[in-house]
PAGU-288471 format. One record per residue (C-alpha): residue number from 0; x, y, z; residue in three letters. Coordinates in steps of 0.02 Angstrom, whole numbers, padded with zeros to 5 digits, m for minus. Last residue first. Layout:
// residues N
pt seq=NUM	px=X	py=Y	pz=Z	type=ALA
...
// end
This chain:
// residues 66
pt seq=65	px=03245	py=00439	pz=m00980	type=UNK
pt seq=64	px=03145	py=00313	pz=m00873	type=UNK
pt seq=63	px=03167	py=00150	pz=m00924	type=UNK
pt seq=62	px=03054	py=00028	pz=m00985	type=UNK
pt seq=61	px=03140	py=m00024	pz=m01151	type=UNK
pt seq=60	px=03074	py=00113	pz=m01251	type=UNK
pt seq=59	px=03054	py=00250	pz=m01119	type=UNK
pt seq=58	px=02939	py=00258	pz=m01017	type=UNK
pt seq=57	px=02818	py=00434	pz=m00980	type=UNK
pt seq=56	px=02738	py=00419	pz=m00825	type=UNK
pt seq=55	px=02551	py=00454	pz=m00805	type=UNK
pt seq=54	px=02487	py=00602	pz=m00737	type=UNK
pt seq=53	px=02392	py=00560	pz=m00580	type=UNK
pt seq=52	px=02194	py=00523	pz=m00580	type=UNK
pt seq=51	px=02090	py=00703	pz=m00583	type=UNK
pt seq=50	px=01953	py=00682	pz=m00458	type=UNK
pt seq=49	px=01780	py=00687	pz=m00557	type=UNK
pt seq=48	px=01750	py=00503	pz=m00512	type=UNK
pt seq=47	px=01781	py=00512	pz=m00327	type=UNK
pt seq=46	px=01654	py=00674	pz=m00306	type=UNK
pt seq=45	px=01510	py=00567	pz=m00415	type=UNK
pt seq=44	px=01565	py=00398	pz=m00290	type=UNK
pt seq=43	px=01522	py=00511	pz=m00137	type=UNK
pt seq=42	px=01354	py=00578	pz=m00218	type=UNK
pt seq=41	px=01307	py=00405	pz=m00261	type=UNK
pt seq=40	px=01347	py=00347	pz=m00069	type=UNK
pt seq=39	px=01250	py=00515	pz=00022	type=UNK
pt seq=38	px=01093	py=00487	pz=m00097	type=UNK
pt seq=37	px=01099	py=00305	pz=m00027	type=UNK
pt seq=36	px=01089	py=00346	pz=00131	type=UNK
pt seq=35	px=00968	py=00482	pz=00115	type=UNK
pt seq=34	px=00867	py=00355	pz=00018	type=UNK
pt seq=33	px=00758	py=00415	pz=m00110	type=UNK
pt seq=32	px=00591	py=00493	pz=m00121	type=UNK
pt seq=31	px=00428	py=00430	pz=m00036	type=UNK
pt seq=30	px=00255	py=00516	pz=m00070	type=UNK
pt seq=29	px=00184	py=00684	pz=m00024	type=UNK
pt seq=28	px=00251	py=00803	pz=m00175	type=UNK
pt seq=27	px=00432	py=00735	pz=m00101	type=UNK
pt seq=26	px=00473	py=00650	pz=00055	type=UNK
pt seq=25	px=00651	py=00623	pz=00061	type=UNK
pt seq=24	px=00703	py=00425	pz=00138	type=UNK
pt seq=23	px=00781	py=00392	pz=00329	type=UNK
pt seq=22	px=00826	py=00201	pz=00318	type=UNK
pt seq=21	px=00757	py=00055	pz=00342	type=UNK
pt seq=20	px=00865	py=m00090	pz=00316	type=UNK
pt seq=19	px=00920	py=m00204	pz=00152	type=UNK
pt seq=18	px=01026	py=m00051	pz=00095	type=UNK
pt seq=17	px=00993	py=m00063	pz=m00099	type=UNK
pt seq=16	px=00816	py=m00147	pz=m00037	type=UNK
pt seq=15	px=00763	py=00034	pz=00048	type=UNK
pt seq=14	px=00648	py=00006	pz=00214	type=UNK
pt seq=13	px=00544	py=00166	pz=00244	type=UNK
pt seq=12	px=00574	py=00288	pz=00375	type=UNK
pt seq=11	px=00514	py=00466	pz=00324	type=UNK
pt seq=10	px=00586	py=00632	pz=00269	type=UNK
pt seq=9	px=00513	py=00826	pz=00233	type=UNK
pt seq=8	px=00342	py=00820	pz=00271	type=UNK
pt seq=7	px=00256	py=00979	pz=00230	type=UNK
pt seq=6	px=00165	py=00925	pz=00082	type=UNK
pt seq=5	px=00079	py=00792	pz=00201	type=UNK
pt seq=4	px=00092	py=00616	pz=00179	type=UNK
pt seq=3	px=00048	py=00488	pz=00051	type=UNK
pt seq=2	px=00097	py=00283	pz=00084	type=UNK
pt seq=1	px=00068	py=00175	pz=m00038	type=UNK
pt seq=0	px=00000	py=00000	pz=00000	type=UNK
// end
């Protein structure tokens, strides 16, 4: 059954299957939104994805450095 609250609820507990627990979730237009949990985690990995990886290191033709 769906659940339908107020438009000024902000969050709820609801269980979320990515976690496999019950986590805090965004209310939004009066129905459940995503996981704050799992919001947090995607948002993490975003920030770790758009860090620039090291310049790589030129060899030389056998495998030296020159």
């Amino acid at each position: 059954m769906p659940h339908h609250f107020t438009k000024s609820t902000v969050s709820a507990t609801f269980w979320c299957r990515p976690c496999g627990k019950p986590t805090e979730h965004l209310v939004q237009d009066g129905r459940c939104g995503a996981c704050k949990v799992c919001l947090a985690r995607l948002e993490a990995e975003a920030e770790k994805r758009k860090e620039k990886p090291p310049a790589a290191v030129q060899l030389g033709m056998f495998g030296g450095s020159q």
